[in-house]
C-alpha positions in Angstrom: -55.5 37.5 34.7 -52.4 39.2 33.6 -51.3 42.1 35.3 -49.1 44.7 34.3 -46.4 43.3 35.5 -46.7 40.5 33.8 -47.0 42.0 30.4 -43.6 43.2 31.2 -42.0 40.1 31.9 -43.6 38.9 28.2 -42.4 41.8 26.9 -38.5 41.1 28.1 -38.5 37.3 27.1 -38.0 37.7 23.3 -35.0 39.6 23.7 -33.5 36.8 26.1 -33.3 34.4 23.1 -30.5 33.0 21.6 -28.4 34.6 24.9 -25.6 31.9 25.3 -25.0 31.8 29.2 -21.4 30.8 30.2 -20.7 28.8 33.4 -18.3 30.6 35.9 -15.3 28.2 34.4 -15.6 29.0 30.7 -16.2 32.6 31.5 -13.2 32.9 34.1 -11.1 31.2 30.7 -12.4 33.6 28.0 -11.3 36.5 29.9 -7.7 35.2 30.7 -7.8 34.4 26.7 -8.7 37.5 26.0 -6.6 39.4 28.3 -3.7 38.3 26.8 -4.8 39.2 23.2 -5.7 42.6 24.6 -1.8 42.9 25.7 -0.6 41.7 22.7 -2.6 43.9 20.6 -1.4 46.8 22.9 2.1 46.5 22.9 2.7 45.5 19.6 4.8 47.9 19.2 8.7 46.4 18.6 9.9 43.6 16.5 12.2 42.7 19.3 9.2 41.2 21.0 8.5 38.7 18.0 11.8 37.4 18.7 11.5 37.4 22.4 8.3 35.8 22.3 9.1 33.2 20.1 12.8 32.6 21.8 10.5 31.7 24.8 8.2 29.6 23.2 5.5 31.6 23.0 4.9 30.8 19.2 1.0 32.0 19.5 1.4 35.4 21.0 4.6 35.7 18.7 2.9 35.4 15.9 0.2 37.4 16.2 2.2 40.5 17.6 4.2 39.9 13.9 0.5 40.2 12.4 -0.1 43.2 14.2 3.2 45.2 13.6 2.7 47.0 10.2 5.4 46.2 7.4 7.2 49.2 7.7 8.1 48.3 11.3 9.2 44.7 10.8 12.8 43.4 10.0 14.1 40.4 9.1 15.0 39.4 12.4 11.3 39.3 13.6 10.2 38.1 10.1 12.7 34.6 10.9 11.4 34.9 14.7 7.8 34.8 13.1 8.5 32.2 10.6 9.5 30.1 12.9 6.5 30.5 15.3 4.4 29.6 12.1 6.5 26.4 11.4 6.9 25.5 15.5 2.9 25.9 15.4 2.6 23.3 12.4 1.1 26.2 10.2 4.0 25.4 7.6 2.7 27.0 4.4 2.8 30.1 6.7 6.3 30.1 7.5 7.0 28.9 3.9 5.6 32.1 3.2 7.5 34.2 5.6 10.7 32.6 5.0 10.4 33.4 1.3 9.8 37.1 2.4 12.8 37.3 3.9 14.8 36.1 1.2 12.9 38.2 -1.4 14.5 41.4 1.0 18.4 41.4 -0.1 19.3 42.5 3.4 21.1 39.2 4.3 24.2 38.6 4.3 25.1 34.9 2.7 25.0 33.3 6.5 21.9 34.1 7.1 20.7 33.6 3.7 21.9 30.2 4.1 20.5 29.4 7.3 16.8 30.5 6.1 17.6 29.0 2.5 18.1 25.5 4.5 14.7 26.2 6.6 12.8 26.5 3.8 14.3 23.2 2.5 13.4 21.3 5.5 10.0 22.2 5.1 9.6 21.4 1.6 11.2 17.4 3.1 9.2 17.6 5.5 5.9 18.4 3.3 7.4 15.6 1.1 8.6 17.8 -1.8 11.8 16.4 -2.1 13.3 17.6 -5.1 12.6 21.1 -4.0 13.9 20.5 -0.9 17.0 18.9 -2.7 17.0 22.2 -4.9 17.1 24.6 -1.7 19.7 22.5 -0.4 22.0 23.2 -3.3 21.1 26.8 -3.0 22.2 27.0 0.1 25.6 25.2 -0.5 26.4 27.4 -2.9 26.5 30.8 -0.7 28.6 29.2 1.5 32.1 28.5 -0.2 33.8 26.8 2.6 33.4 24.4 5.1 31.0 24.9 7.7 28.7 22.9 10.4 26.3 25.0 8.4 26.7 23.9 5.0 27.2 20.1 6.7 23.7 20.4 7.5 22.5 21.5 3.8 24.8 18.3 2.5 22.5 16.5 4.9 19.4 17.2 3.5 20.5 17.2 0.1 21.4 13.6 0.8 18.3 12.5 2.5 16.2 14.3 -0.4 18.5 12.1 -3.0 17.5 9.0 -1.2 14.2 9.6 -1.1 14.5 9.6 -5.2 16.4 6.3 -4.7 19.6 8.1 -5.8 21.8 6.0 -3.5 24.9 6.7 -5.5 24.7 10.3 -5.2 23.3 10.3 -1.7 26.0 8.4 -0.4 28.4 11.3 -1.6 26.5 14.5 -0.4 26.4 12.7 3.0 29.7 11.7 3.5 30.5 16.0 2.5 28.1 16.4 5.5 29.7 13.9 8.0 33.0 15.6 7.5 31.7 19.2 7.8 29.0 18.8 10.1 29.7 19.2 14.6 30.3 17.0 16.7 26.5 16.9 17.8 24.9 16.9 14.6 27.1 14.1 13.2 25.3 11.2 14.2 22.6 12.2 11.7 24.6 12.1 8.8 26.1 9.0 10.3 23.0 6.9 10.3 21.9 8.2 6.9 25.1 7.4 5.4 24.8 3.5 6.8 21.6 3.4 5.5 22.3 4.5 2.2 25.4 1.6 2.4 23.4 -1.4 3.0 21.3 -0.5 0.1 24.5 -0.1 -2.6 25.4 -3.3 -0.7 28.8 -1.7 1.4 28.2 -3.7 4.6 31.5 -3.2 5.9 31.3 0.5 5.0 28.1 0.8 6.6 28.5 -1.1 9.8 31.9 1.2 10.3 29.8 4.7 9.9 26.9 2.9 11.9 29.7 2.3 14.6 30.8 5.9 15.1 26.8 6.9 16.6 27.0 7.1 20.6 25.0 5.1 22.7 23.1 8.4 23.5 22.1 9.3 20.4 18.3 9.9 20.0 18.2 7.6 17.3 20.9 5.2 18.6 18.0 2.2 18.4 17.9 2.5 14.9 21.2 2.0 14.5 21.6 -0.9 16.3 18.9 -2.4 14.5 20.6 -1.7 11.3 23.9 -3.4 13.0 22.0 -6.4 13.5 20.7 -6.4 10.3 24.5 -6.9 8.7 25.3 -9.4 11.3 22.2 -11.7 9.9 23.0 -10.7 6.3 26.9 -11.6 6.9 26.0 -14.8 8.9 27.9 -13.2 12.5 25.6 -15.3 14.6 27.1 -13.9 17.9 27.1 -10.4 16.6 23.2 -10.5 15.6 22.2 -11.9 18.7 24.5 -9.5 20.6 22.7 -6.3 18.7 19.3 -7.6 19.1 19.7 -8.4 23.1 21.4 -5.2 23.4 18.6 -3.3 21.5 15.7 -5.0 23.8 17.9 -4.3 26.8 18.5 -0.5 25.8 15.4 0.6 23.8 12.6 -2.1 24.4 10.2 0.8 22.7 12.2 -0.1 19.4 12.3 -3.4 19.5 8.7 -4.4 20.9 8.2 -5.7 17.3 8.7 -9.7 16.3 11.5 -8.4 14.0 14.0 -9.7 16.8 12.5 -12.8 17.3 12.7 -13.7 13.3 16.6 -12.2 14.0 16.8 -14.7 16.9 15.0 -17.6 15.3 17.3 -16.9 12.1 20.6 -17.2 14.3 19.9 -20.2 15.8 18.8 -21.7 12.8 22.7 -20.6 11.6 23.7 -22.6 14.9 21.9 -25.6 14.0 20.3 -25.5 17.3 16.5 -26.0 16.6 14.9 -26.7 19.6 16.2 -23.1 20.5 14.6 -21.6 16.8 11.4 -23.6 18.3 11.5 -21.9 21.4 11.6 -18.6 19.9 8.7 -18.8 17.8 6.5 -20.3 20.1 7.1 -17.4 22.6 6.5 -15.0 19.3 3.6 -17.1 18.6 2.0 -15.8 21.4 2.8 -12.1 21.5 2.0 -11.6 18.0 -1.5 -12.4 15.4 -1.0 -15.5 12.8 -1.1 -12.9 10.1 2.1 -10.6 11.4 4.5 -10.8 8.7 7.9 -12.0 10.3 6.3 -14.3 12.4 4.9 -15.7 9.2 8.8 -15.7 8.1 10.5 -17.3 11.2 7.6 -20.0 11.1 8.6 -20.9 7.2 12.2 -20.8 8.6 11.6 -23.5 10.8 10.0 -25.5 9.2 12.4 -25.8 6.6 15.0 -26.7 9.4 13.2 -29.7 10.9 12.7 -31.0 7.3 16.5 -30.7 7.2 16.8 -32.0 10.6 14.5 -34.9 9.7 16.5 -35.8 6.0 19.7 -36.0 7.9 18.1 -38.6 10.5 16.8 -40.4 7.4 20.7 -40.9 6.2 
């Protein structure tokens, strides 16, 4: 029998369903996620906060103050600060969009016209336009009529965007114009590009002397040893090749955890005419790497071809 408090009960039930219940945890997180929404939405009051916000890395709540502030407030110091929130955040169409704001304003003066012109040309190399970003380079050369770190930096990427259109020639020139404009800090960039656009026009010597001037604490400095050891092997410097590959594995293993030095290794001692050492070598690289790995499947067809040529000479 059902008594009227019952029927109550029934009564309440529909209205419970489709209630999502939150534990403690995700409730606890929702609030703190929405606390700090509610303080950006009520102090979005000065652009100096987008560029606060994203000076400190806050790229999230920097953003969406820039959303909030209406377009009358906004300058083009928080519409950069915003920009680059966007493009910190990955969201790079956004701060394509942004960027090209900015420069639509006419309130820049060629500096910072420059610098935003060159922003939007990394994106477009990093999106894998290339010719755009080769085109926004050039733009940005041209407001700045002398030499500058700046205008280094737009060389650079015009000559990174020309080699990625297998324009070596012209590459090599825009990045030797960025490796003598560019600082101190920034040069090992061009640096590396410019070797690497050598060894493909064939200039060995030229590249292994700008490949030479990168520090040892460059970011990238495994690289260019690995290049290094490249023109050692291809210039027959037995010593020199084995002293850039041991020197790579000892300095940045991460780089060289491939079976690219061992094929380096097996080639040099092959050069040496010291066989049993190429043996060695593969046999070790036999086992750290599958049958099908594409330098071991080199360095194996190397030396073979030795010990036939160690075997004709026995058979004089």
């Amino acid at each position: 029998m059902i008594t009227q408090s019952d029927k109550s009960l029934s009564a309440r039930e529909p209205s419970q369903r489709g209630v999502v219940r939150f534990s403690p945890l995700v409730k606890l997180a929702l609030g703190f996620l929405l606390g700090c929404l509610w303080s950006t939405f009520v102090f979005a009051d000065h652009p100096v906060d987008v560029q606060r916000l994203s000076s400190e890395g806050d790229y999230f709540k920097a953003l969406t103050m820039y959303e909030l502030l209406p377009d009358r407030r906004l300058n083009d110091d928080a519409r950069v600060s915003a920009a680059k929130s966007a493009w910190a955040l990955g969201l790079t169409k956004k701060a394509a969009s942004i960027f090209d704001a900015v420069l639509r304003s006419g309130t820049l003066d060629n500096d910072d016209r420059a610098r935003v012109t060159l922003s939007r040309g990394i994106i477009e190399y990093q999106e894998e336009h290339y010719q755009e970003a080769g085109l926004f380079a050039e733009k940005a050369i041209s407001l700045l009529p002398e030499k500058a770190p700046l205008r280094g930096r737009a060389f650079l990427l015009w000559g990174q965007s020309l080699v990625r259109a297998q324009a070596y020639a012209t590459a090599e020139e825009k990045l030797l114009r960025a490796l003598g404009e560019m600082s101190p800090a920034d040069r090992p960039d061009a640096a590396l590009a410019l070797g690497a656009v050598q060894i493909k026009l064939g200039r060995l010597t030229q590249a292994e002397r700008s490949l030479k001037t990168i520090p040892t604490s460059y970011s990238n400095a495994s690289e260019a040893i690995r290049l290094l050891a490249m023109i050692a092997l291809q210039t027959r410097q037995n010593d020199r090749a084995r002293f850039w590959i041991e020197k790579g594995r000892a300095k940045h293993s991460d780089a060289f955890h491939d079976s690219w030095p061992d094929y380096g290794l097996t080639k040099v001692a092959i050069e040496a005419n010291d066989v049993p050492r190429a043996r060695s070598v593969v046999e070790r690289a036999s086992q750290k790497f599958p049958p099908s790995d594409p330098w071991l499947v080199l360095m194996k067809a190397a030396l073979e071809q030795a010990e036939w040529s160690e075997r004709a000479k026995g058979y004089r």
